[in-house]
C-alpha positions in Angstrom: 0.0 0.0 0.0 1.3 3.5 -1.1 1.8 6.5 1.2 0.4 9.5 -0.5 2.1 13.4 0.6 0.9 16.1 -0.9 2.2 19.7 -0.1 0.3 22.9 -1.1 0.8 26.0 -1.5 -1.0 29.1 -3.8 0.1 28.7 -7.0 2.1 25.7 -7.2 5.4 27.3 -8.2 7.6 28.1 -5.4 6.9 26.6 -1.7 4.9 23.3 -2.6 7.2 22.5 -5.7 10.4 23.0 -3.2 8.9 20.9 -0.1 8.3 18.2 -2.6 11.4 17.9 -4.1 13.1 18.1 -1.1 10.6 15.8 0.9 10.9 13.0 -2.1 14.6 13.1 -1.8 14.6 12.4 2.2 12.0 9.6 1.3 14.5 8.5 -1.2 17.6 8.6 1.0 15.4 6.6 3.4 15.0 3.6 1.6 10.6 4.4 1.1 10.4 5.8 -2.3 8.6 2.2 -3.2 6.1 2.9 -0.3 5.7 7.0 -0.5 4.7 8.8 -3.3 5.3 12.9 -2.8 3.6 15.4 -5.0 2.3 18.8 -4.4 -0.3 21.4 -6.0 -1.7 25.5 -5.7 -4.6 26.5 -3.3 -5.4 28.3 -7.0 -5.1 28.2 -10.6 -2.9 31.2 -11.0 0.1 29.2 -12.9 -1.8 26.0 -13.7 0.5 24.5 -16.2 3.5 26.4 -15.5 7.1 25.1 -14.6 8.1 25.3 -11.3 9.2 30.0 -10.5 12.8 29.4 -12.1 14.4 31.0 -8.9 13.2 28.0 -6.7 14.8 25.3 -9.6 18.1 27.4 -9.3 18.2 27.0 -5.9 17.2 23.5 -5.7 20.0 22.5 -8.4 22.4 24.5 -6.2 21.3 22.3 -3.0 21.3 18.9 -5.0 17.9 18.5 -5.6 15.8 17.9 -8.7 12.4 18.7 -9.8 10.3 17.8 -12.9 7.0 20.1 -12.5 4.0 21.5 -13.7 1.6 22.7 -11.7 -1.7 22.0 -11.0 -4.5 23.0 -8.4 -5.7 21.1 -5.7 -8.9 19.2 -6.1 -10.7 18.1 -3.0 -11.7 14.6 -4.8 -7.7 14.1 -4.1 -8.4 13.9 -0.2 -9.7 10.1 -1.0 -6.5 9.1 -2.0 -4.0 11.1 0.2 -3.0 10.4 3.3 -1.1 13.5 5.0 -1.9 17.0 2.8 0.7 19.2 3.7 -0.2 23.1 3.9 3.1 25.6 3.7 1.1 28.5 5.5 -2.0 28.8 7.6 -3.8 30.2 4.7 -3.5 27.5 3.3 -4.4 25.3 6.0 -7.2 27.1 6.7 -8.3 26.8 2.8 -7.3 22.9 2.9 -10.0 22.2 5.4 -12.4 23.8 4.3 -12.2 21.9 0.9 -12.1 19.1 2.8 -14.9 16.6 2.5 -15.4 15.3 5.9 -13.7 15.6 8.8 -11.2 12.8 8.8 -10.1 14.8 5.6 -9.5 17.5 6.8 -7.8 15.9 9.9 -5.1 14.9 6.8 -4.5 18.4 6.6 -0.9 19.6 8.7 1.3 22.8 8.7 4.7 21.8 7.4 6.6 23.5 10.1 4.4 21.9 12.6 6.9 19.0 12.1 10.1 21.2 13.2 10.4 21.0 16.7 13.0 24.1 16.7 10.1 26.2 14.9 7.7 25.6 18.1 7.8 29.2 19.4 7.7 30.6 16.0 5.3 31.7 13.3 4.6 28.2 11.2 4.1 29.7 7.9 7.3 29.4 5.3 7.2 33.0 3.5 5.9 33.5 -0.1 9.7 34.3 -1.5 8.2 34.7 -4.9 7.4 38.6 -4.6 11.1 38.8 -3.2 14.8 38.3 -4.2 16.6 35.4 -4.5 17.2 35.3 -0.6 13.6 34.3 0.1 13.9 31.0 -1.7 17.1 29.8 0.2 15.2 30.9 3.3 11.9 28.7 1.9 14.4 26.1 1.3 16.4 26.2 4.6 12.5 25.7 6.6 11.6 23.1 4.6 14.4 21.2 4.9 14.4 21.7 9.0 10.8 20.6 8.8 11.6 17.5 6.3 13.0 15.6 8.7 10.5 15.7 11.8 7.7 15.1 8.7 9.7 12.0 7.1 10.1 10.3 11.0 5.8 10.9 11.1 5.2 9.2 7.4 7.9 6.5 8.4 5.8 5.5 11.9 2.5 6.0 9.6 4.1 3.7 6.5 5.5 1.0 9.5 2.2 0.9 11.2 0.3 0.1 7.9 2.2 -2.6 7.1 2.7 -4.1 10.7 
């Protein structure tokens, strides 16, 4: 049985596309690319079929990640099939769970930095760098990677208890 991780974000270019990229390369390193599957998508349909904001593939390449993307928006038939949805702000989140079909759907729904225990006295959100400079896409990438690694310990118990 398949893991399914989806991260969202507003359009679909910047946070979402990074978190994934990085997220399936922890999953990856981990051994559980056969049993997760990471994808990601836009609260909106702003850049539908766009590549990924060429700042946030420039500073993936830099870091040793890779990313093949277009995006797409979020359709709440998806919740069926996911199991953790994965909100890079509380806008987001909020938006998320109200899409949400029921409640155990929207129970699916996290903030990203919730899983960084050094973030717990700080705002959650990761920044929209994509109004900014170059510097607010290392920044979006530095948060996600804290966060990746509290989030792949939380899909690992979840993946080990579903096939216990």
């Amino acid at each position: 049985m398949t893991y399914r991780v989806c991260f969202v974000c507003t359009g679909n270019i910047c946070r979402s596309p990074m978190a994934e990229s990085v997220f399936r390369a922890r999953v990856e390193d981990a051994g559980l690319d056969g049993l997760v599957e990471v994808d990601s998508a836009g609260t909106g349909d702003w850049h539908e079929g766009e590549n990924a904001d060429p700042r946030a593939l420039s500073v993936l390449e830099e870091h040793g990640y890779a990313l093949d993307h277009t995006a797409r928006r979020f359709e709440p038939s998806w919740f069926a099939r996911l199991d953790l949805v994965i909100a890079l702000d509380s806008g987001h989140l909020r938006a998320l769970r109200l899409l949400a079909p029921t409640v155990q759907d929207a129970a699916k729904v996290r903030l990203l930095r919730s899983y960084d225990p050094a973030a717990a006295d700080q705002d959650l959100d990761v920044p929209d760098p994509y109004y900014g400079g170059r510097d607010g896409f290392e920044e979006c990438l530095e948060m996600v990677e804290e966060a990746s690694t509290g989030l792949l310990a939380a899909v690992r118990d979840d993946v080990e208890g579903q096939v216990a």
